[in-house]
Structure formats: structure tokens, C-alpha cells
ZAMAR-957121 format. One record per residue (C-alpha): residue number from 1; residue in three letters; x, y, z. Coordinates in Angstrom, 3 decimals, m for minus. Layout:
// residues N
   n res        x        y        z
 NUM Ala        X        Y        Z
...
//
This chain:
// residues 84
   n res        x        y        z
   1 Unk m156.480 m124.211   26.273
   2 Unk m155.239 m121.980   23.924
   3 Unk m154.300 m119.528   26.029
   4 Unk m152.098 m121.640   27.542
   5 Unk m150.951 m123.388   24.494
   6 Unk m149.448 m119.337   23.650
   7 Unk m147.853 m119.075   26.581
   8 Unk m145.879 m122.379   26.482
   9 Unk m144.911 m121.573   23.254
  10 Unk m144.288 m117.679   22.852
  11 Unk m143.717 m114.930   25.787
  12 Unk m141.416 m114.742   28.612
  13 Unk m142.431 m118.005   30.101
  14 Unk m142.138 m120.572   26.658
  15 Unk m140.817 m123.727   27.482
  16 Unk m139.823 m126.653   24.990
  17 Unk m142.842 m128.893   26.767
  18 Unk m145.737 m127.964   28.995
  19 Unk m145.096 m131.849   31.663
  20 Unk m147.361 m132.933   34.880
  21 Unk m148.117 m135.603   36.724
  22 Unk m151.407 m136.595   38.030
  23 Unk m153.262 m139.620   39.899
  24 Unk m154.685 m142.753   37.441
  25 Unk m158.337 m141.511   38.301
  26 Unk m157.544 m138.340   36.149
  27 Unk m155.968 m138.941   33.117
  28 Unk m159.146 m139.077   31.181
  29 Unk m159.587 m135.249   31.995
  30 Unk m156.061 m134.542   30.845
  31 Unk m155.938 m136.250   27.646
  32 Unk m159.701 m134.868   26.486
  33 Unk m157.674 m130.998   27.268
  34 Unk m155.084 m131.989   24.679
  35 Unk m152.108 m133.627   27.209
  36 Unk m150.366 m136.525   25.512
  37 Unk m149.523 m139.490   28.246
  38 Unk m146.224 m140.205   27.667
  39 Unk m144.527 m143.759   29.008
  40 Unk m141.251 m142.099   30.540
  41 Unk m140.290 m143.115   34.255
  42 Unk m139.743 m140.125   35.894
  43 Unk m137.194 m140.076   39.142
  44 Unk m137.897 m137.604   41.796
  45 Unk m137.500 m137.314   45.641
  46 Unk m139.806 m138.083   48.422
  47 Unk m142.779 m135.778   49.526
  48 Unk m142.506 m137.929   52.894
  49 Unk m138.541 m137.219   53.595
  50 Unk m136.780 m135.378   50.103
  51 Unk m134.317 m137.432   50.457
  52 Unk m135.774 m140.886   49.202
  53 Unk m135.832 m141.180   45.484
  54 Unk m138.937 m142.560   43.979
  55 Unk m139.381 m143.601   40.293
  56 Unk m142.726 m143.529   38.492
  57 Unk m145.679 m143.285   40.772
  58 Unk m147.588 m140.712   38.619
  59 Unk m148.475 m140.590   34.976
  60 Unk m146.989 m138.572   33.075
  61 Unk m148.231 m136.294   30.811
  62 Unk m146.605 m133.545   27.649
  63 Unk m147.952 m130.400   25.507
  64 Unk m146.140 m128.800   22.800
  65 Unk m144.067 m125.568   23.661
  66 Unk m141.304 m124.428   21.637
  67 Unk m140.735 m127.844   20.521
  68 Unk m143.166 m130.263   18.557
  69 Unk m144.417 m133.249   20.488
  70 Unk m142.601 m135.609   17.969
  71 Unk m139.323 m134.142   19.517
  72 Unk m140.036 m135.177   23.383
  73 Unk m136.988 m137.776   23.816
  74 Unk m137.539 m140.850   25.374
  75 Unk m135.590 m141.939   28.443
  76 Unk m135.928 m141.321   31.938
  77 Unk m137.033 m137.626   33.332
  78 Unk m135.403 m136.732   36.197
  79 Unk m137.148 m134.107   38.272
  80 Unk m134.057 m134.089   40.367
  81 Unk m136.359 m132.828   43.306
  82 Unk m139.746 m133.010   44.625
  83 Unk m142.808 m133.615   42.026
  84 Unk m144.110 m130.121   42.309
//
């Protein structure tokens, strides 16, 4: 993971967070790579119709980027779009 842990951070591509979602059955994998579940309901549309807006089916999961986890604000995340 560190490579990718440099490239969220430094480089052309650095973002403020590294964020997916995944099924329950999963997490355990992503936390024990160094993802930190956050509780956030995230808003996005439908992969059935894009147009229907669903809130929180996945969990949700942050890395560092640019930013330091302690900054990842709380409130809702709105993908505005479909989860992928």
C-alpha cells in the first residue's frame, strides 16, 4: 500500500482522501490494508435507473491524501452520481 499511499498524496493524481465503497462481507479486507470505515451516509443515484437517489447502501471507507484523516468532515457525501 505504499505505493498507493504516494500517489494519493504527491504526483499528478493527489487527492485530499483516497474514499470507496464496498459490500459488508469485505470490510475486514479493507480495514487490515489501512482504510478507515467512516459512518458518513453517502447520497448517490441509482445503478438500476440514474435517476433514483439512494442513501447509504455501502460502507464507506477513507485513506489519507493531501489531508490527514483527522480532517475528513463529517456530514453527508454526496457522490452526486453513480457509486463508481
Amino acid at each position: 500500500m505504499d505505493a498507493l499511499d504516494s500517489a494519493l498524496a504527491s504526483g499528478p493524481l493527489a487527492v485530499d482522501f483516497g474514499f470507496l465503497q464496498c459490500r459488508e462481507a469485505v470490510t475486514g479486507f479493507y480495514a487490515s490494508t489501512g482504510w478507515t470505515r467512516v459512518p458518513n451516509p453517502t447520497r448517490f443515484l441509482s445503478v438500476r435507473d440514474a435517476r433514483t437517489v439512494n442513501e447509504g447502501e455501502f460502507p464507506t471507507f477513507v485513506r489519507p491524501g493531501r489531508r490527514p484523516l483527522s480532517e475528513w468532515p463529517d456530514g453527508l457525501i454526496d457522490l452526486r452520481g453513480l457509486p463508481w
